[in-house]
C-alpha positions as CSV (number, residue, x, y, z in Angstrom):
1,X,12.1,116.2,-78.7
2,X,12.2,115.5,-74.9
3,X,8.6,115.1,-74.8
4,X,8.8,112.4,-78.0
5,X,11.9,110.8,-75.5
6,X,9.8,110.8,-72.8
7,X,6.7,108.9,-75.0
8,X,9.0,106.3,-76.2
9,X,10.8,105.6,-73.0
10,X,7.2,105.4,-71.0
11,X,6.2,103.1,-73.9
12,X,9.3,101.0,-73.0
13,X,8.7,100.6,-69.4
14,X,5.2,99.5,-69.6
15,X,6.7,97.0,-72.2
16,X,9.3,95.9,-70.1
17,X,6.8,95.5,-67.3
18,X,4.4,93.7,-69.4
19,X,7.3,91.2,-70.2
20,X,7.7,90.7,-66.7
21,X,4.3,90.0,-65.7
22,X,3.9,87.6,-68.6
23,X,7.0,85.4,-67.1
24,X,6.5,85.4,-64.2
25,X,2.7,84.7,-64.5
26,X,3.8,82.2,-66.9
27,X,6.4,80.5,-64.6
28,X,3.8,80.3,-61.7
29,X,1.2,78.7,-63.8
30,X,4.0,76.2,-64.5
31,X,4.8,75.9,-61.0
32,X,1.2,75.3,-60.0
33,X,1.3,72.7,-62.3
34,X,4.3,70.3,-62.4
35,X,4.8,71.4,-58.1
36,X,2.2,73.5,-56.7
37,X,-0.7,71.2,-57.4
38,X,0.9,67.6,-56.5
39,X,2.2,69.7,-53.0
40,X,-1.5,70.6,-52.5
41,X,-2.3,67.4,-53.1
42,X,-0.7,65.8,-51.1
43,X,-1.0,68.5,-47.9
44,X,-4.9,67.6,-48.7
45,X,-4.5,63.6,-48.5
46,X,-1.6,63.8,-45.7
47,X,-2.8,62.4,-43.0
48,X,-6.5,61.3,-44.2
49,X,-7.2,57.7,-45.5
50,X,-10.3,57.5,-47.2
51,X,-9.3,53.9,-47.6
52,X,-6.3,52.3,-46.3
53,X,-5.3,49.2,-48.5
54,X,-3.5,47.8,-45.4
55,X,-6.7,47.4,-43.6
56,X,-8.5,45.7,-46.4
57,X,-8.7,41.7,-46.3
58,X,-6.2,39.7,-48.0
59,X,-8.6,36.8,-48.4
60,X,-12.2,36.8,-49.9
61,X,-14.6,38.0,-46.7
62,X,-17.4,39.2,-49.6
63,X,-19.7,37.2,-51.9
64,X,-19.2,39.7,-55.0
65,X,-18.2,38.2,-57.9
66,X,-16.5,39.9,-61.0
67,X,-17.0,39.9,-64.7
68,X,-14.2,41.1,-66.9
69,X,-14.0,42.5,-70.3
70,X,-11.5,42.4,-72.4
71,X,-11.4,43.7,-75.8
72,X,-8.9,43.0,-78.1
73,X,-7.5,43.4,-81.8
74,X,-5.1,40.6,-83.6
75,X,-4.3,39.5,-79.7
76,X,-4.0,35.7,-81.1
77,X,-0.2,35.6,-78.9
78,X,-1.6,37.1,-75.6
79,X,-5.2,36.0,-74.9
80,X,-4.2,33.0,-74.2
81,X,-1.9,33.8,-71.9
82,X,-4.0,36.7,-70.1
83,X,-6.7,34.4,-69.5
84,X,-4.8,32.0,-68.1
85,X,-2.9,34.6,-65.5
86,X,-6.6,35.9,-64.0
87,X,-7.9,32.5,-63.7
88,X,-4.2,31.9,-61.5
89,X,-4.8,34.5,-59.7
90,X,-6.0,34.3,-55.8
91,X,-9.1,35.9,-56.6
92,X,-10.1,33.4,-59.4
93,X,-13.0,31.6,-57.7
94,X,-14.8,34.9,-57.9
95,X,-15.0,35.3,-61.2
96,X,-17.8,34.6,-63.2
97,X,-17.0,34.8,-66.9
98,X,-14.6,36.7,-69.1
99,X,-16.1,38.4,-71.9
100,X,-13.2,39.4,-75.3
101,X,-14.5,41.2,-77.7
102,X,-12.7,40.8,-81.3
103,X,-12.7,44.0,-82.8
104,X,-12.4,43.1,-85.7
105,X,-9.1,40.5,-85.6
106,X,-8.3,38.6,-88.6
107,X,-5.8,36.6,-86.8
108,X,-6.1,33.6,-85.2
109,X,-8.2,34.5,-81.9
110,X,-11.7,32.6,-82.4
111,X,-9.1,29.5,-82.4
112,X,-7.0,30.4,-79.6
113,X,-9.9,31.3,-77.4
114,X,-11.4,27.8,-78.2
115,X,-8.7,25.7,-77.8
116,X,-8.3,27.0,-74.2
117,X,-11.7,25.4,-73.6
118,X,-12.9,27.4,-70.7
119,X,-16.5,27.8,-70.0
120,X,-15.8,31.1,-68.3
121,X,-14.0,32.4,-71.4
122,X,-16.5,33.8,-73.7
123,X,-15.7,35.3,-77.3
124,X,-17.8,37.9,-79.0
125,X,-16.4,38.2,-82.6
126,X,-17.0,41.6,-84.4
127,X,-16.7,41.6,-87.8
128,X,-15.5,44.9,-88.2
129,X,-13.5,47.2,-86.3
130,X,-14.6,49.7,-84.9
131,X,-12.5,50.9,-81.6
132,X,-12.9,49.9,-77.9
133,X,-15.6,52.4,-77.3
134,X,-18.1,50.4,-79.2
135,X,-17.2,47.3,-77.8
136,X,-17.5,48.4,-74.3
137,X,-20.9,49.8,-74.9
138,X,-21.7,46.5,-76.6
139,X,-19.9,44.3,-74.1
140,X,-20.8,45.6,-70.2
141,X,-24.6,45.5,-70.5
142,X,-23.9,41.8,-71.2
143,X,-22.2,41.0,-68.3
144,X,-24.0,38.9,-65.3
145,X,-21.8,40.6,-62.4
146,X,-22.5,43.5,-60.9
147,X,-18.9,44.4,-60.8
148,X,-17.1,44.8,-64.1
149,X,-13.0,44.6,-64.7
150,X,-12.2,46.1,-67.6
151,X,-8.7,44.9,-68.8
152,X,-6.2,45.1,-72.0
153,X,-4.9,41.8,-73.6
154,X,-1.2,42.5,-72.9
155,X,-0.7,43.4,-69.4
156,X,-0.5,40.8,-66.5
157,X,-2.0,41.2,-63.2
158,X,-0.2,40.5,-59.9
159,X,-2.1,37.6,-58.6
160,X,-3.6,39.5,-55.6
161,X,-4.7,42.6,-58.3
162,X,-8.5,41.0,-58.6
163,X,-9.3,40.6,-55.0
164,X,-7.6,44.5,-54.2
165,X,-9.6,45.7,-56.2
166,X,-13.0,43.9,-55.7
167,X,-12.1,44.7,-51.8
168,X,-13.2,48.5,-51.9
169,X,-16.8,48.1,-53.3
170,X,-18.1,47.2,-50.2
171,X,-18.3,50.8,-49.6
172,X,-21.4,51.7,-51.4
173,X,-20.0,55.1,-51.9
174,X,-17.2,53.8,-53.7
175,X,-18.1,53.6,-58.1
176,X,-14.8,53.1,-59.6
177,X,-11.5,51.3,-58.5
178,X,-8.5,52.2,-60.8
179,X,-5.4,49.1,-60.5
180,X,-1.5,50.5,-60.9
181,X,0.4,50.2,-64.0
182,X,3.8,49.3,-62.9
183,X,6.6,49.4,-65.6
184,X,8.8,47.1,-65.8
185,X,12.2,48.0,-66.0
186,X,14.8,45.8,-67.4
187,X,18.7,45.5,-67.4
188,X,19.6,47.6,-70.4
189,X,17.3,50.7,-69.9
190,X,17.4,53.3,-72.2
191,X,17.4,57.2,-71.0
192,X,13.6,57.5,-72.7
193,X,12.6,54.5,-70.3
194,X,14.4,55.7,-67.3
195,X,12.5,59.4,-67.9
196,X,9.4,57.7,-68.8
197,X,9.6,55.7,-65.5
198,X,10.2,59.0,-63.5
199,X,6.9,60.3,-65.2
200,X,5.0,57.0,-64.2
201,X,6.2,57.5,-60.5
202,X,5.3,61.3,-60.1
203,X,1.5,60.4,-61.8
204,X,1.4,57.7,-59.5
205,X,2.2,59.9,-56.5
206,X,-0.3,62.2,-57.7
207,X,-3.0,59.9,-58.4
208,X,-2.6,58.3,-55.1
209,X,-3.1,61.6,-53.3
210,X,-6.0,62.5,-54.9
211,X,-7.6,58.6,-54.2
212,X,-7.1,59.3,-50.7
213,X,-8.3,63.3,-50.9
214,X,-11.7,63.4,-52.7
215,X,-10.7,61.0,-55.5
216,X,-9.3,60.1,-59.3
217,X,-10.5,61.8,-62.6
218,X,-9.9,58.9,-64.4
219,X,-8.6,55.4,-64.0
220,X,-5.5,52.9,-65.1
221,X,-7.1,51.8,-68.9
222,X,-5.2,48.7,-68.3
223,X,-7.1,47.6,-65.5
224,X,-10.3,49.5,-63.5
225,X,-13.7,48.0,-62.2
226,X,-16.8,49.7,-61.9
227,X,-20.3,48.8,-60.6
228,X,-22.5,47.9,-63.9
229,X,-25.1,50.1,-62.8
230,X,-23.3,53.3,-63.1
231,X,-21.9,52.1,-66.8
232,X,-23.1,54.6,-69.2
233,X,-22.6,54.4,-73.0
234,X,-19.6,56.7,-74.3
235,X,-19.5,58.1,-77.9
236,X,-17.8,55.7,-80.3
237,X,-15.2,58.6,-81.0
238,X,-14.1,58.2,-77.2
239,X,-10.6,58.3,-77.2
240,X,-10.0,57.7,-73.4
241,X,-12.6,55.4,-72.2
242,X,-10.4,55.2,-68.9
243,X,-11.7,58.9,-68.3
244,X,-15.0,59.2,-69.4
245,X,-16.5,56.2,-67.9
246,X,-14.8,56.7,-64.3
247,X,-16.1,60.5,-64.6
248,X,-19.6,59.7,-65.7
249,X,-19.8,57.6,-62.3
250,X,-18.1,60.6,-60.4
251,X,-20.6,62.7,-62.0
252,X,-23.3,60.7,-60.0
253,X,-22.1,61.3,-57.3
254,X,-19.8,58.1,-56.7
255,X,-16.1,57.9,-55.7
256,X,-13.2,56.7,-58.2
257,X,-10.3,55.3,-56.3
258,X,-6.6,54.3,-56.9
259,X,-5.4,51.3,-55.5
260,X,-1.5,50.9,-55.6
261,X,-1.1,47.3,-54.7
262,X,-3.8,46.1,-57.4
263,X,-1.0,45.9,-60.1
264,X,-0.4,45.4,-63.4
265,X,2.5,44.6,-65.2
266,X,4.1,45.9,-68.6
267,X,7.0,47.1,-70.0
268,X,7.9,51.0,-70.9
269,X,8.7,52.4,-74.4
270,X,12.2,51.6,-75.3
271,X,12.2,54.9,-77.0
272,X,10.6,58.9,-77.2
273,X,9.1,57.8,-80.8
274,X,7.1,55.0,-79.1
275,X,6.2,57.1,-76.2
276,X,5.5,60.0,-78.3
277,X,2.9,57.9,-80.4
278,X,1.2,56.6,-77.5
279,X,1.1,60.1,-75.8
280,X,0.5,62.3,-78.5
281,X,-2.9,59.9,-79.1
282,X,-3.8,60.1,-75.1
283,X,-3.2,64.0,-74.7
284,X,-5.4,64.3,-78.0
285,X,-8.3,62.6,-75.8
286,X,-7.7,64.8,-73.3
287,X,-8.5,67.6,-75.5
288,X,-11.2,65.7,-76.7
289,X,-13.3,65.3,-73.2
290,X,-13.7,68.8,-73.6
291,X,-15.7,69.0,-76.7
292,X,-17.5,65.6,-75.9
293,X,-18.3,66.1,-72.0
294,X,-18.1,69.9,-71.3
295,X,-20.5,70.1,-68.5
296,X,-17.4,68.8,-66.5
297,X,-16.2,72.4,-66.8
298,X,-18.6,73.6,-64.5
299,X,-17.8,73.5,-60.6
300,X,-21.2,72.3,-59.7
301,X,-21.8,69.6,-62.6
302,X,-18.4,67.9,-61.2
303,X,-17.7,66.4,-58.1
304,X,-13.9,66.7,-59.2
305,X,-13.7,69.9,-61.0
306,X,-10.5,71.4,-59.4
307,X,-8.7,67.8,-59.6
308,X,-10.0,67.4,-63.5
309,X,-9.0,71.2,-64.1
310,X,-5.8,70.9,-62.0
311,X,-4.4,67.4,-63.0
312,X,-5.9,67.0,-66.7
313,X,-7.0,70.3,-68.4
314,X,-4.0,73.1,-67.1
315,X,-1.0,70.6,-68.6
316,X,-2.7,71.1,-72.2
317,X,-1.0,74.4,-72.0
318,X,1.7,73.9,-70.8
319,X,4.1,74.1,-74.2
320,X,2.5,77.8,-74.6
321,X,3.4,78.1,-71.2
322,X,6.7,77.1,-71.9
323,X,7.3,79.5,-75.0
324,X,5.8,82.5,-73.6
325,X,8.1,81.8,-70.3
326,X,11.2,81.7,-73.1
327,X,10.2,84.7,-75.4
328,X,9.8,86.9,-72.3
329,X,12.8,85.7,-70.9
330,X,14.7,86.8,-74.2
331,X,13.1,89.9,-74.7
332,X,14.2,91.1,-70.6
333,X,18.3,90.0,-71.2
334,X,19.1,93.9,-70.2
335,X,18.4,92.8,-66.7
336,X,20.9,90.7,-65.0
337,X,18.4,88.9,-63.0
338,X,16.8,87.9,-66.3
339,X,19.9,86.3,-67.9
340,X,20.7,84.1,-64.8
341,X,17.0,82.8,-65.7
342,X,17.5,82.5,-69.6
343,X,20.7,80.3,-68.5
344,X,18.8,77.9,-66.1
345,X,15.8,77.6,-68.6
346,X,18.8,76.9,-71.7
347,X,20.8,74.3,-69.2
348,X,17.5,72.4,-68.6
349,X,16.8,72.2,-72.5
350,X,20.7,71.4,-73.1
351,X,19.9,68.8,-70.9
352,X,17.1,67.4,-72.9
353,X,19.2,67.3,-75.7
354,X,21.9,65.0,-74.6
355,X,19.3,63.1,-73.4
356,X,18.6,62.7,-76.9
357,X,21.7,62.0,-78.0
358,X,22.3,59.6,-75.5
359,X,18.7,57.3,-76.6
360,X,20.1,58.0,-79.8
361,X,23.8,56.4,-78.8
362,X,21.7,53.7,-77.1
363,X,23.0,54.4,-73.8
364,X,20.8,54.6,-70.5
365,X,21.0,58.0,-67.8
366,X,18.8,58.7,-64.8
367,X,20.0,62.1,-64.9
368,X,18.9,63.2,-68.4
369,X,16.1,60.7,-68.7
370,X,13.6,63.3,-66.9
371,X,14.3,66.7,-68.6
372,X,14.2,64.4,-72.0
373,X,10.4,63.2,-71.1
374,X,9.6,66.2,-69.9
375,X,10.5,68.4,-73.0
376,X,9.1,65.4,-75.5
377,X,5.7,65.4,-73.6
378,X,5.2,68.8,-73.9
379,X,6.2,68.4,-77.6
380,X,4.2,65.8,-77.8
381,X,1.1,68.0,-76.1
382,X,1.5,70.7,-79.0
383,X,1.2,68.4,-81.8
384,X,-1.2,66.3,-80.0
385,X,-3.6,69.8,-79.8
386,X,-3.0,70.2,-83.6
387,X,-4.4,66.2,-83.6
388,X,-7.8,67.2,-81.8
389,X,-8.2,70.8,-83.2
390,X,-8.3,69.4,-86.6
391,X,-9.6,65.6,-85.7
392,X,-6.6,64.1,-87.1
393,X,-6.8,60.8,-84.7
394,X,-8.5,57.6,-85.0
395,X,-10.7,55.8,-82.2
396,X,-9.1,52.5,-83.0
397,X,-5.6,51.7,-81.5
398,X,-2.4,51.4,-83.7
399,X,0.2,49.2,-81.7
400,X,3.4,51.4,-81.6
401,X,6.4,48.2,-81.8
């Protein structure tokens, strides 16, 4: 009997210390993350400047000229008014067409587009739709500048955004040059857009770290250039075009770059639903690179491995992070120490929740806005993996509002 008392108490201790070393291995991997890898980051970049945008000319000292693409579905309302705010802005005279590829539209753009009557402005209509990643591969080859903006219909750009950007390719090291997507926030804000802005603000910080360390894996979809001669054809499935084609000029052994003051304006999700959608469809691309690019996996087939592996792979596990982290925590309440960190980890989801239930009253809080955009992205991240494992996403864009 002792001996049997002996087994089964053995047997619980190595349990007990197996719970351990899953939560605590669990919580530093969640650490490294959300903390340890924007700290690391930053203690990299601190102090460096691989470029300083305060040194670069405010006025047009090079000869480069720009083209930009722009593809767009049933964008009748904006085009007109995108065009129009690049050919405002200060760098203007430097560009030498703008290329908009219909995908597809059975709305009123061929007629828009010609009644603005720009000889710059130049409309390739598709007659069926079939996702940004075609057009691009259609589109860039065309284009006459060596430079390329790639740009959405909706966004505007800050009227210095063009020449900021253009600025940083007279570095011939220099492939990519990702713009800022600044969020506009508005009177009323609503706890999902004052989290959602607190998520923009921490990428932000991250991504301009890693510009001024070794550089981006990946670029601002609304707005990036790139040299035409490192474009390479994506696969039409591409989900994030704003990755691959940055990476695949990294992978050559060129530099992608984040400029802050090269900005572009839009306005955040009014609500976690909206958010979700568009997240749940990004983080499923994410998850796609993988299967579609995974030579990137290896150290010495990407320039940026520990910045891809750090900033874009290690958050796709985050939610099993997350439940492993609770599970432990649950099974190890016998230990005091171990219920002061089941109540910390329940106040922060408690905290989430009135979050929700304040979007839901329609009132705004800074203080629950960030644990409600943090729990709904790593929801979002779970079903978005159930998306890609099964393929249950589709290239083509569906607006969200």
């Amino acid at each position: 009997m002792l001996a049997v008392i002996s087994a089964l108490r053995n047997r619980i201790m190595d349990t007990t210390l197996g719970l351990q070393l899953l939560l605590w291995t669990c919580l530093t991997v969640l650490a490294y993350i959300y903390v340890g890898y924007p700290v690391l980051v930053w203690s990299w970049s601190h102090g460096r400047r691989v470029v300083d945008s305060e040194l670069l000319p405010h006025t047009n000292q090079t000869e480069s000229t720009v083209s930009i693409v722009i593809v767009a579905y049933n964008e009748a309302r904006t085009l007109p008014r995108k065009v129009v705010n690049l050919l405002n802005s200060a760098g203007a005279d430097r560009i030498c067409e703008i290329l908009i590829g219909s995908d597809g539209s059975n709305d009123e753009t061929r007629q828009v587009i010609a009644d603005l009557k720009e000889p710059r402005v130049k409309l390739f209509d598709f007659p069926a739709r079939r996702g940004k990643p075609s057009v691009l591969n259609d589109l860039v080859p065309k284009c006459r500048s060596e430079i390329v903006l790639l740009a959405d219909a909706r966004q505007m750009f800050d009227p210095n955004c063009i020449q900021r950007l253009l600025a940083h390719f007279r570095d011939a090291t220099v492939g990519v040059v990702s713009g800022e997507l600044v969020l506009r926030s508005g009177s009323a804000q609503t706890t999902a857009a004052s989290g959602i802005g607190f998520y923009w603000r921490y990428e932000k910080f991250i991504r301009r770290c890693e510009s001024r360390g070794r550089g981006v894996p990946g670029a601002t979809g609304a707005c990036y250039a790139i040299r035409k001669s490192l474009f390479q054809t994506i696969p039409p499935a591409t989900i994030l075009d704003d990755v691959a084609i940055p990476m695949q000029a990294v992978s050559r052994g060129y530099r992608c770059l984040f400029e802050p003051e090269a900005v572009v304006f839009d306005e955040p999700s009014k609500s976690t639903r909206q958010e979700a959608i568009r997240k749940r469809r990004t983080i499923a691309g994410v998850a796609q690179l993988v299967r579609l690019f995974p030579r990137w996996l290896l150290p010495w087939r990407n320039p940026l491995w520990f910045e891809y592996i750090s900033h874009k792979l290690l958050r796709l596990g985050s939610p099993l992070f997350m439940a492993l982290t609770l599970t432990a925590n649950l099974c190890l309440l016998e230990m005091p120490a171990y219920r002061v960190l089941l109540i910390v980890q329940l106040a922060f989801y408690a905290a989430a929740v009135v979050g929700w239930i304040y979007q839901v009253a329609g009132r705004g809080s800074q203080l629950f806005g960030p644990p409600l955009m943090f729990v709904t992205l790593n929801l979002t991240t779970a079903a978005a993996l159930w998306d890609s494992l099964f393929a249950r996403y589709r290239v083509t864009w569906q607006k969200t509002a």
